[in-house]
C-alpha positions in Angstrom: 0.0 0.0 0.0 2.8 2.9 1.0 4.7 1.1 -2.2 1.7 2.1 -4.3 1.4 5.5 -3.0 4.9 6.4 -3.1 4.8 5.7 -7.3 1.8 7.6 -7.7 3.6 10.5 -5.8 6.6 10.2 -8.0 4.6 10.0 -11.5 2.9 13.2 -10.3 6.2 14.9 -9.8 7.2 13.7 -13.3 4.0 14.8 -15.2 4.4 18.7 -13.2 8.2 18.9 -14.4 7.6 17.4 -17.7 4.9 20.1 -17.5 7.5 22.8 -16.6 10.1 21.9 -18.9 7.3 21.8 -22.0 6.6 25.2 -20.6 10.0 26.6 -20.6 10.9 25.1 -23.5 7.4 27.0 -25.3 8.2 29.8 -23.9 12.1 29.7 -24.9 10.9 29.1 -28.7 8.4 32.3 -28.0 11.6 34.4 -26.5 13.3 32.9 -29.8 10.5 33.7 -32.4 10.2 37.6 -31.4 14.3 37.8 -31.9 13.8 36.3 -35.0 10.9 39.3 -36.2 13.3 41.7 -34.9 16.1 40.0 -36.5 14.6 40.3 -40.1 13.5 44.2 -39.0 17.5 44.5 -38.7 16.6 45.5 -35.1 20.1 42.9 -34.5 20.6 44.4 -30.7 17.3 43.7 -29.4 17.2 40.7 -31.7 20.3 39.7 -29.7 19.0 40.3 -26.4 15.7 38.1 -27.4 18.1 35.2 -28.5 19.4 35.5 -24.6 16.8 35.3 -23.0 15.5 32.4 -25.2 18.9 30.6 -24.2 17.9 31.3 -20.7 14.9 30.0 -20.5 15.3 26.8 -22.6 16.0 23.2 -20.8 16.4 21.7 -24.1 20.6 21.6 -25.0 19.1 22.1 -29.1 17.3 25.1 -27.9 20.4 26.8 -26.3 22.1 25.9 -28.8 20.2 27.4 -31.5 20.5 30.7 -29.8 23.6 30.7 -28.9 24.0 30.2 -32.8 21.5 32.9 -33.4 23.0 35.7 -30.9 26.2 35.2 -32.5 24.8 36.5 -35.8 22.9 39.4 -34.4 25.9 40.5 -32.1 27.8 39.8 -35.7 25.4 41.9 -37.7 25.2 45.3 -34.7 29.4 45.2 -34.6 29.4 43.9 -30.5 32.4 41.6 -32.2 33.6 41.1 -28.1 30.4 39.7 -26.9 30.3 38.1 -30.5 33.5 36.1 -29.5 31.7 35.3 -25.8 29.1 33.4 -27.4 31.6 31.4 -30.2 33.8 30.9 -27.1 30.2 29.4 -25.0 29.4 27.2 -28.0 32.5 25.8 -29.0 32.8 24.6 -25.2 29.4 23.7 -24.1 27.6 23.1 -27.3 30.3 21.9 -29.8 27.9 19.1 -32.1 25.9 22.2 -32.8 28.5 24.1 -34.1 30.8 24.3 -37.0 34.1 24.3 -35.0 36.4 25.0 -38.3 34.9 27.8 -39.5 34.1 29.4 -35.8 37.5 29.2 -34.6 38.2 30.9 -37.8 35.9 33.8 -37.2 37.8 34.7 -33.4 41.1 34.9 -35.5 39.1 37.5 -37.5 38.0 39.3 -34.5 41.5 39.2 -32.8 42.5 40.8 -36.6 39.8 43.5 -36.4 41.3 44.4 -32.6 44.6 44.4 -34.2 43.8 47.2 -36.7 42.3 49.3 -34.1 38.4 48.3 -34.2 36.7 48.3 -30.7 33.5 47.0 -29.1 31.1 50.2 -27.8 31.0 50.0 -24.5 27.1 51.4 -24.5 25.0 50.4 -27.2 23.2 53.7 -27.0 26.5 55.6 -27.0 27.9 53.9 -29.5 28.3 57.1 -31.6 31.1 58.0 -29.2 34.6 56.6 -30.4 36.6 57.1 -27.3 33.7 55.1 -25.0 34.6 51.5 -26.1 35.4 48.4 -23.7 39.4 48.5 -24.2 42.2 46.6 -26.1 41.6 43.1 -25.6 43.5 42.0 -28.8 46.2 39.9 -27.0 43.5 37.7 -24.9 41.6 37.7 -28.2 44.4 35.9 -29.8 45.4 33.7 -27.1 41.4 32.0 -27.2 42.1 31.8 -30.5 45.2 29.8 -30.3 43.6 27.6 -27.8 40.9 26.9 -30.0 42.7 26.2 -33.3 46.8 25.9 -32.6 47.4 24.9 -36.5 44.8 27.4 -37.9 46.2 28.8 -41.3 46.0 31.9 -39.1 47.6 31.1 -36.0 51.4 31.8 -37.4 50.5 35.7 -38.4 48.1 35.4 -34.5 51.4 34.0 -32.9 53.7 37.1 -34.4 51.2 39.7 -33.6 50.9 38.7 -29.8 54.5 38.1 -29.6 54.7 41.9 -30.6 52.2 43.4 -28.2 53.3 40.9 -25.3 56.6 42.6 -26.1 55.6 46.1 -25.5 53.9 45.4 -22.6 56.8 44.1 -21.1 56.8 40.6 -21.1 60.0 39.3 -23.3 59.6 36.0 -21.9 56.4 35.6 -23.1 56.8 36.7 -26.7 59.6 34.4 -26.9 57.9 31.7 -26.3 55.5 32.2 -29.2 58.6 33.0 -31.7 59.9 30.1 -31.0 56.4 28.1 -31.8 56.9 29.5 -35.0 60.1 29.0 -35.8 59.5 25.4 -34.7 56.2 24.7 -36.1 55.6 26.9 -39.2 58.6 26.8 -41.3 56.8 27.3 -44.4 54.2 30.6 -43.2 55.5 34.0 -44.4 55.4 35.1 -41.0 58.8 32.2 -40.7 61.3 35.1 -41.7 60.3 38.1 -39.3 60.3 35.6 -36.4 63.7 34.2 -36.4 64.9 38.2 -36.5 62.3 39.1 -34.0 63.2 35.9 -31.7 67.3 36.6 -32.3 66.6 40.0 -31.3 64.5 39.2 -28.2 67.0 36.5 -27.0 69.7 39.1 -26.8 67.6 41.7 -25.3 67.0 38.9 -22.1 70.9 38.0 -22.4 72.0 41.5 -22.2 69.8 41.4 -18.7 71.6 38.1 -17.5 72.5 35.2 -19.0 74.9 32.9 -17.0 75.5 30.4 -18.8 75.5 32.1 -22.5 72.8 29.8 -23.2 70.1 32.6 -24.9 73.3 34.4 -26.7 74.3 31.2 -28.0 70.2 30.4 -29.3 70.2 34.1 -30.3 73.0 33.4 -32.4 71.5 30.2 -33.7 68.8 32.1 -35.0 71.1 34.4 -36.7 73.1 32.0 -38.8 70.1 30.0 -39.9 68.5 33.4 -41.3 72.0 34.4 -42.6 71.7 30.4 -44.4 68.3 30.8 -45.4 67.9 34.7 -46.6 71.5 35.5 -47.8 70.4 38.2 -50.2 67.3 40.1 -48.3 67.5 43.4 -47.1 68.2 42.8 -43.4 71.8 40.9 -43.8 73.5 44.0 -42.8 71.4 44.1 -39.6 72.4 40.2 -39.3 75.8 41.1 -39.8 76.3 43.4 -37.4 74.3 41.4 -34.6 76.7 38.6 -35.5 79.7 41.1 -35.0 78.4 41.9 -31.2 77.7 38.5 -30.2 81.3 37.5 -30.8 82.6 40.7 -29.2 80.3 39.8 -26.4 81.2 35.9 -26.0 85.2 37.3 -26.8 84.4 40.0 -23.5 83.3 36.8 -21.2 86.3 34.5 -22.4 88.9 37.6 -21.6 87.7 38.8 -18.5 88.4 34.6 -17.3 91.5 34.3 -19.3 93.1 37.6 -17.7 92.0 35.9 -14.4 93.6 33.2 -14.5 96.5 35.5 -15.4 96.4 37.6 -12.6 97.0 33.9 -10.2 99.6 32.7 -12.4 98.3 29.9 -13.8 99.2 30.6 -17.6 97.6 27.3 -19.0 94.4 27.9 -18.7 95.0 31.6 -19.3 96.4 30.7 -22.9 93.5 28.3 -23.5 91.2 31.2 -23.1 92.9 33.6 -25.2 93.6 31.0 -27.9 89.6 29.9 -27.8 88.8 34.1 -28.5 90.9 34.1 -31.7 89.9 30.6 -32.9 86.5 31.0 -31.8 85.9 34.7 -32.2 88.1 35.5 -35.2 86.4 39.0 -35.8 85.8 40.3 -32.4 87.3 43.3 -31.2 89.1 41.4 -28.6 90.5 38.9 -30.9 94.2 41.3 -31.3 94.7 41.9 -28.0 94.1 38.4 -27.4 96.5 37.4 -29.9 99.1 39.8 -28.0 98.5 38.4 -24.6 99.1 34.8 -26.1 102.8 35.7 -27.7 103.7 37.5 -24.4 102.3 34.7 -22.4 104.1 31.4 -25.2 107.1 32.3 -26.9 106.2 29.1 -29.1 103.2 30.8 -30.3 102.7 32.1 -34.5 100.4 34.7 -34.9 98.4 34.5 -38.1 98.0 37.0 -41.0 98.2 40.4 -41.0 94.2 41.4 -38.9 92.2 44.3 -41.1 90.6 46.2 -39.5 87.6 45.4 -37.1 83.8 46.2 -39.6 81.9 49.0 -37.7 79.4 47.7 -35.0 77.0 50.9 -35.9 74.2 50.8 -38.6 75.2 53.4 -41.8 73.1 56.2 -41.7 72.5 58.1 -44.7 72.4 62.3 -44.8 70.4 63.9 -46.6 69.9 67.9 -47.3 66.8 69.5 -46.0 64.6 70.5 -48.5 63.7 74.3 -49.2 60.4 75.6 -48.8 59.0 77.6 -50.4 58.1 81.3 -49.7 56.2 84.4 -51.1 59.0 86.9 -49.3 60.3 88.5 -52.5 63.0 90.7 -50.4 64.0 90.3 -46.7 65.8 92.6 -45.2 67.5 89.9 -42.2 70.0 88.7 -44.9 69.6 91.4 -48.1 72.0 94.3 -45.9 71.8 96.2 -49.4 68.0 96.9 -49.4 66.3 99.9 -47.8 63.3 97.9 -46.9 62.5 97.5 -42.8 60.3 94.8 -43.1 60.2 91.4 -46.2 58.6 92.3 -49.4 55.9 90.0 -49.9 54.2 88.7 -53.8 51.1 89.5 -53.5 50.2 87.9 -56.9 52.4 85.3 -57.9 51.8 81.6 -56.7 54.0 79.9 -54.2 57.9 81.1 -55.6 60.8 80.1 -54.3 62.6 83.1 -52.3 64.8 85.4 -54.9 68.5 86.4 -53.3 69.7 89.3 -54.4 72.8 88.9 -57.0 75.8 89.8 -55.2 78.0 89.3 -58.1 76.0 92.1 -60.2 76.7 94.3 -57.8 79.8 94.0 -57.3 80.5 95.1 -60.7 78.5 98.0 -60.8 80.4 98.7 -57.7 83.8 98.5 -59.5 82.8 100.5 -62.7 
C-alpha cells in the first residue's frame, strides 16, 4: 500500500516537471520567435537580447544551442564583435555538435584581426556614436582564445607574431619568446617564418643583455642568426644580421677575456692561454681577438700569430644624410639677410603663386660697384 502511493507520488512529480520543462521550452521558442521578427527588421541588438533570453529559458541543450547560434549572428550583424566572441567561445565549449568548430574558430582569429587594426567594441549600445567610449584593447586575450581553440589554424602563425609583438611592448620578453619560438619550430613554411627568427634573435639578446649565466640565450640568439643568414643570404636585413653577429662575438670574446686575464692575474698561464687561444679561434672577428692574440705571444714564446688582422667592420648601422629641402616662400626681399635693401620689413608677392625666395645677385653688384 505505502509502495503504491509512493509511485503515484513520484509520476505526479514527473507529469508537473515534464509540464515545466514543455513550458519553458514553449516559452524559450516564444523568446526565440520575437528575436527572429526583430532580427529580419534588422533591429540585430534587441534581436540579440531576445536570443538570450530564449537561451535562458530553454531546458532543451538544441534550444540553447540554436540561440547561442543565433545571438552570434545578431551580435555579428550590430558590430558587438567582443560579446560576438563570448558566445563562439560558450558554444565551442558547451555546445560543440551544434557548431561548425572550423569555420568558428576561424571567425575569433578574424575578430583578434579586427582588434589588431584598431576596431573596438562600444562599451554602450546607446553611446555607440562616441569613439573614445569602447570596452578596451583586448586584442592579446583575443588571440590567445584563438590559439587555444585552433593551434594549426592557417592563421595562427601571423596570430602568434602579432601577440609576440604586443606581449613585447607590454613588457613581457619571456612571453613573446615563447610564441617565436612556436613559430620557428612549427611553421617553417608561413611568411610570417622570416620576421620571427629576427624578432626571436633579437628578443634573445635583449633577455641575455639582462643576464645570461651560462650564454645559453646568446648562443640560441645566435643560432637564430646564422640560420637566417643560411636561409635569406640576399634580403634586405643581412647588414642588420651582420652586425648582430659582429656583437655577439665581441660579447662571448668579453666573457672568455675577462676569465683568461683571471687566471692571469693567479699565475696559472695554461688555462690563461686556452682562453685567449679559444677568442681568436673561436671569435676570429671580435674586437678582442688582437689583444688576445698579443696576450698569447707575451704569455708562449712558441706561439705564430696568423696573418696580418684588417681592420675590425663597424658595429654601428650606416646612416644616410640627406639635405633639407627648401620651402617655399612668397617673401620676394627680406631685409634679415639682403644688408643692401632699404626695406625694414620682407617684401611679400602679393600675386604670384607659391615662388621660391629670390637672393639678391651679389655678383651684379659688385660690378657695378667697381665701374
Amino acid at each position: 500500500m505505502k509502495m503504491s502511493a509512493l509511485l503515484k507520488t513520484a509520476s505526479a512529480f514527473l507529469l508537473i516537471s515534464g509540464a515545466a520543462l514543455f513550458a519553458d521550452d514553449r516559452s524559450a521558442a516564444e523568446a526565440y520567435s520575437a528575436g527572429h521578427a526583430m532580427y529580419q527588421n534588422r533591429d540585430f541588438y534587441n534581436a540579440a537580447k531576445k536570443f538570450e533570453e530564449s537561451g535562458r529559458l530553454a531546458t532543451s541543450p538544441a534550444i540553447k544551442a540554436n540561440s547561442l547560434v543565433a545571438r552570434v549572428g545578431a551580435w555579428r550583424m550590430c558590430g558587438m564583435i567582443y560579446r560576438e566572441l563570448e558566445c563562439i567561445d560558450v558554444l565551442l565549449s558547451r555546445y560543440p555538435e551544434y557548431a561548425d568548430y572550423k569555420l568558428l574558430s576561424e571567425r575569433l582569429y578574424e575578430i583578434g584581426d579586427l582588434y589588431y587594426n584598431g576596431q573596438r567594441e562600444p562599451a554602450y549600445w546607446h553611446f555607440r556614436w562616441i569613439p573614445w567610449l569602447n570596452n578596451g584593447d583586448k586584442t592579446a586575450d583575443i588571440y590567445k582564445k584563438a590559439l587555444e581553440r585552433a593551434p594549426f589554424s592557417p592563421s595562427a602563425a601571423r596570430a602568434r607574431l602579432r601577440l609576440a609583438y604586443l606581449l613585447d611592448q607590454n613588457g613581457d620578453i619571456k612571453g613573446s619568446i615563447e610564441h617565436l619560438r612556436v613559430i620557428v619550430k612549427d611553421f617553417p613554411k608561413s611568411k610570417e617564418y622570416r620576421y620571427s627568427i629576427l624578432a626571436l634573435a633579437e628578443a634573445l639578446f635583449i633577455r641575455a643583455e639582462h643576464g645570461d649565466g651560462d650564454g645559453r640565450l646568446a648562443k640560441e640568439a645566435y643560432e637564430m642568426l646564422k640560420l637566417y643568414e643560411k636561409k635569406y643570404p640576399k634580403t634586405s636585413e643581412m647588414a642588420w644580421v651582420k652586425r648582430r653577429i659582429l656583437q655577439y662575438q665581441d660579447t662571448q670574446a668579453q666573457r672568455l677575456y675577462e676569465m683568461a686575464e683571471f687566471y692571469e692575474k693567479h699565475n696559472r698561464k695554461e688555462a690563461s692561454k686556452r682562453y685567449y687561444s679559444n677568442i681568436i679561434s673561436q671569435y676570429p672577428l671580435s674586437q678582442l681577438a688582437p689583444q688576445a692574440e698579443h696576450k698569447l705571444i707575451a704569455l708562449d714564446p712558441a706561439f705564430t700569430p696568423g696573418k696580418f688582422r684588417q681592420e675590425p667592420d663597424s658595429r654601428l648601422p650606416q646612416l644616410r644624410a640627406y639635405k633639407i629641402p627648401q620651402e617655399a616662400s612668397r617673401v620676394l626681399i627680406s631685409p634679415a639677410t639682403d644688408r643692401n635693401t632699404h626695406f625694414l620689413r620682407p617684401v611679400m608677392d602679393l600675386k604670384g603663386p607659391e615662388v621660391t625666395r629670390i637672393e639678391p645677385d651679389t655678383k651684379k653688384e659688385e660690378k657695378k660697384g667697381s665701374k
